[in-house]
N, C-alpha and C positions, 0 to 999 in steps of 0.2 A: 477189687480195691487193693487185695493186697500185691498184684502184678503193678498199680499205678506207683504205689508207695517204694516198692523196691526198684523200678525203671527209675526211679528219685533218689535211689539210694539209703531211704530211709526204712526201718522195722515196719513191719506189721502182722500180725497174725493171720489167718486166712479163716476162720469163722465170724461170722458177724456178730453175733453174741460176746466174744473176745476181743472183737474191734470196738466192738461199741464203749467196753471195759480197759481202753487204753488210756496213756496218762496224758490229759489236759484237761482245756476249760468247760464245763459244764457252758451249754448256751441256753440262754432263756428263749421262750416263745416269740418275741419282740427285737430278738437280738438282730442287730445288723449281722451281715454275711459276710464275709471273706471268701475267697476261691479257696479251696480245698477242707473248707468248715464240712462236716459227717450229719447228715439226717436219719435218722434210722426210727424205723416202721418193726413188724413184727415181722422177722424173715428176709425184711428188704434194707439196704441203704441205696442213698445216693452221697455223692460228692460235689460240693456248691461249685461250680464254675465261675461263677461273679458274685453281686451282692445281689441278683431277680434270678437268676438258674443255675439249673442243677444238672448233674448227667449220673446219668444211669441204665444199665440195662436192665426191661420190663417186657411182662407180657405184653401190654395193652399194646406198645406200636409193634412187640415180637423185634424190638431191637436196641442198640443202648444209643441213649437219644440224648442231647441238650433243649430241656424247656425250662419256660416261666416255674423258680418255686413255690409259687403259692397255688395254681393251676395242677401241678405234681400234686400238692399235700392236699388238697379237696377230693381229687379224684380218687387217687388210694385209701383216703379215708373213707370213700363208700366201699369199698370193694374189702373182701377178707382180710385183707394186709392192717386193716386198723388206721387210727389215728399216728402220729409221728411220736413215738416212743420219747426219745430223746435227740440231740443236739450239740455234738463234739468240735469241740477247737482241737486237733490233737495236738501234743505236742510232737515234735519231729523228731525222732531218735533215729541217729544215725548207725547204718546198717556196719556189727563189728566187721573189720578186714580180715581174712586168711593168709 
């Protein structure tokens, strides 16, 4: 995530735990999606591609894939990973210059 964020020019940290903990909007469970809205699981995130999928790289296909997110949030929900922790609008901070 944090290699897509900075190819954008924009911050981000590089643990998940501190990504999850960046500045924007909390999303509800119902929230409509935006492209690059943050879902984050225990360990995992994905990044929303549209307003139905997500991308991410995972074991299950052993690759970083775009599918359906509601399809994404059932499956990992059975598996160790948990239910979807939370659900980030970040907001964009642009990367200081040198």
């Amino acid at each position: 995530m944090q290699a897509a964020f900075h190819a954008c020019g924009f911050a981000c940290p590089g643990d998940g735990d501190l990504q999850e903990a960046m500045p924007g909007a909390q999303l509800g469970d119902d929230a409509a999606h935006v492209s690059g809205d943050l879902i984050f699981w225990n360990g995992h995130l994905a990044m929303t591609s549209g307003p139905d999928t997500l991308i991410h790289a995972n074991a299950h296909h052993m690759n970083t894939v775009e599918e359906p997110i509601n399809e994404a949030i059932v499956r990992i929900a059975k598996s160790d990973t948990g239910p979807v922790t939370s659900r980030l609008r970040p907001r964009r901070i642009e990367m200081p210059t040198i």
